[in-house]
N, C-alpha and C positions, 0 to 999 in steps of 0.2 A: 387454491390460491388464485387470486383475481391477475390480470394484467397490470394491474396498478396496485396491489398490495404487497409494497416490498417497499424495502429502508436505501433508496438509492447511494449508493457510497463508490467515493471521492478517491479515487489512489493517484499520487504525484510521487515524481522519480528527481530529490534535490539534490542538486548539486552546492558546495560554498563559492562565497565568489572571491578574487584574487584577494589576496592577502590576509585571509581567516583560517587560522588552523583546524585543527577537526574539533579540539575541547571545544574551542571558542565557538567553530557554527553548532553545537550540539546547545551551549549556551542560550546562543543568539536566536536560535531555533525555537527553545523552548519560550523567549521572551515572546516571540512573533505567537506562537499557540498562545501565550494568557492574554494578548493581545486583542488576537479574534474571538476568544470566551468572554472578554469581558464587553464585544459588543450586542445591541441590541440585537438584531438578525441573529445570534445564534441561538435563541428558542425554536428554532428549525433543525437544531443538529440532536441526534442521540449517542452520540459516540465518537470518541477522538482517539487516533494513534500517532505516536512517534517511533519508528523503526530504526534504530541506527543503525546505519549500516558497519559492520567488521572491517578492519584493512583490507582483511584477506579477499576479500571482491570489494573494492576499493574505485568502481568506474561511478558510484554515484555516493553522496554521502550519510542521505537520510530518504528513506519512504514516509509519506504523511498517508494517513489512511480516516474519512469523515464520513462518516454515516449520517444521512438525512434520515428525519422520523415519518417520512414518508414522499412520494411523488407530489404531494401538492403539498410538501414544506420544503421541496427542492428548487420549488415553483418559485414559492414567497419566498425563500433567501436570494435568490436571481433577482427579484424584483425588486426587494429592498437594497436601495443605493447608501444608504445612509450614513453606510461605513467603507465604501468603495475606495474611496481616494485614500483612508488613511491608510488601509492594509496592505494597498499598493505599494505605496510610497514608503510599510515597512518591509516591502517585501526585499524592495534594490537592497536594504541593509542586510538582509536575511540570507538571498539566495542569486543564486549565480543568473536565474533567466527569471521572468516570471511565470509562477505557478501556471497559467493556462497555456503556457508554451511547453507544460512538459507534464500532465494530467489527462486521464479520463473517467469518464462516469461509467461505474459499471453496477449490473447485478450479480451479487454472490449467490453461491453454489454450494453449500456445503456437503464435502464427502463426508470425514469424517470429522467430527466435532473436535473442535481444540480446546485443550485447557486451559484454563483463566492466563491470563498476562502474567498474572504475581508467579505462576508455577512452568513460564514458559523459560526453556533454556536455551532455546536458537531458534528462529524461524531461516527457512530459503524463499527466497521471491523469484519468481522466475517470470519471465515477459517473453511470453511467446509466441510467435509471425506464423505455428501451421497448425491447427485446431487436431492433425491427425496425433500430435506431440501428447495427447492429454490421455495417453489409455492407461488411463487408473486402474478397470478392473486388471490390469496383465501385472502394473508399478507396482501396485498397493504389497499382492502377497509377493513377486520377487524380490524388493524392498525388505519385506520381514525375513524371506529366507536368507537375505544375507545378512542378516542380525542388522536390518537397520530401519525395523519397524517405527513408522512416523507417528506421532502424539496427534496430527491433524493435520488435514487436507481440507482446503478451500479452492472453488476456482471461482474466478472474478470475469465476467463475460460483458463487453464494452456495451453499452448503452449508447444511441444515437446523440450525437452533441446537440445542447441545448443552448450554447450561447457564444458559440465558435461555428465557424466552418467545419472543420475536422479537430481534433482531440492532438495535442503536443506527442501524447503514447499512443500508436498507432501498430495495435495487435491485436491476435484474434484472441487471444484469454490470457491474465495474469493470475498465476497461480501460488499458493500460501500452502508449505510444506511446514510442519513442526516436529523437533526432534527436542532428545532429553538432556544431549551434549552437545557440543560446539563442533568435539570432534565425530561423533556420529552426523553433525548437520552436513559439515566440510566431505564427510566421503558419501552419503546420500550425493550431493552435489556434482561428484564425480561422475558415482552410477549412475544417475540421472543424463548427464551431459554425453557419456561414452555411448550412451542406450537410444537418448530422446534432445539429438542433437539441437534441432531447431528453435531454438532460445536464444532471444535479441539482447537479455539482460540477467544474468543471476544473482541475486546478493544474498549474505547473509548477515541478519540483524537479528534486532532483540526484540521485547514490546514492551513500550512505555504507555501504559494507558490514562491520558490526560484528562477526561469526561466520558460518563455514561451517565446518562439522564434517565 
């Protein structure tokens, strides 16, 4: 694979903003996605998620996750302005900060392949600050020996910002863990945390897949 042949993708960490409860921004959330789908510049995207996030890691409310169908249709969505101002302007309704204050562009990794959205039962997102955090081959099989074999593993490695100074998420990889229950996700989470401390962010969520092109 080429240095440029890859699906550039989009991961933000939202928060609601004062006075939206969590139904409402999950709502208000999904209004701001058919939003952006239905503008022109999104024939650049191949892929849309909404992750809500669980109470129980309750520090953010939703992960967004945008696949570009390539580096030179990452290019042309940046460049087409067309719909700049409106998605802005939906965003104050939508979210607590603006998306580029709290986003980076990253390339995926995949370890182990995940199962479609429809058959996912909990994903863990973890955001983490020391690249040494990420020893899959050790995780992987201790993980299964403790009866909490993951459904998939991804990790998301930050890509140089392209239309910011520095990226709002500021890590050395975001990583996508899938499990088959909530409560198998919740004590992975555990293990994880007591073993491979160095994690700026844990959540866990679901996947709402809003487009694949």
């Amino acid at each position: 694979m080429s240095s440029t042949d890859y699906q550039p993708k989009l991961i933000y960490l939202a928060r609601r903003p004062p006075g939206l409860d969590r139904a409402g921004f999950i709502s208000r959330w999904r209004q701001h996605g058919a939003l952006g789908m239905s503008m022109p510049r999104w024939r650049n995207i191949a892929r849309y998620l909404h992750c809500d996030v669980d109470p129980a890691t309750a520090s953010h409310d939703g992960v967004g996750m945008i696949w570009h169908r390539s580096v030179e249709a990452r290019r042309a969505h940046i460049a087409d302005r067309s719909s700049r101002g409106a998605m802005e302007s939906d965003e104050q309704a939508t979210f607590a900060e603006p998306i580029v204050q709290c986003c980076l562009l990253t390339r995926e990794e995949i370890l182990l392949a995940p199962p479609p959205p429809a058959d996912t039962a909990c994903k863990l997102i973890r955001v983490i600050d020391d690249h040494a955090d990420g020893r899959y081959a050790e995780a992987l099989p201790r993980l299964a020996a403790a009866g909490l074999q993951p459904l998939g593993l991804v990790n998301n490695l930050p890509l140089p910002p392209d239309q910011v100074e520095a990226w709002g998420i500021r890590c050395k990889q975001v990583e996508e863990w899938w499990f088959g229950s909530r409560a198998s996700a919740l004590q992975a989470l555990q293990w994880l945390a007591d073993r491979y401390p160095r994690s700026g962010t844990c959540l866990l969520t679901n996947e709402i897949e809003l487009y694949r092109g």
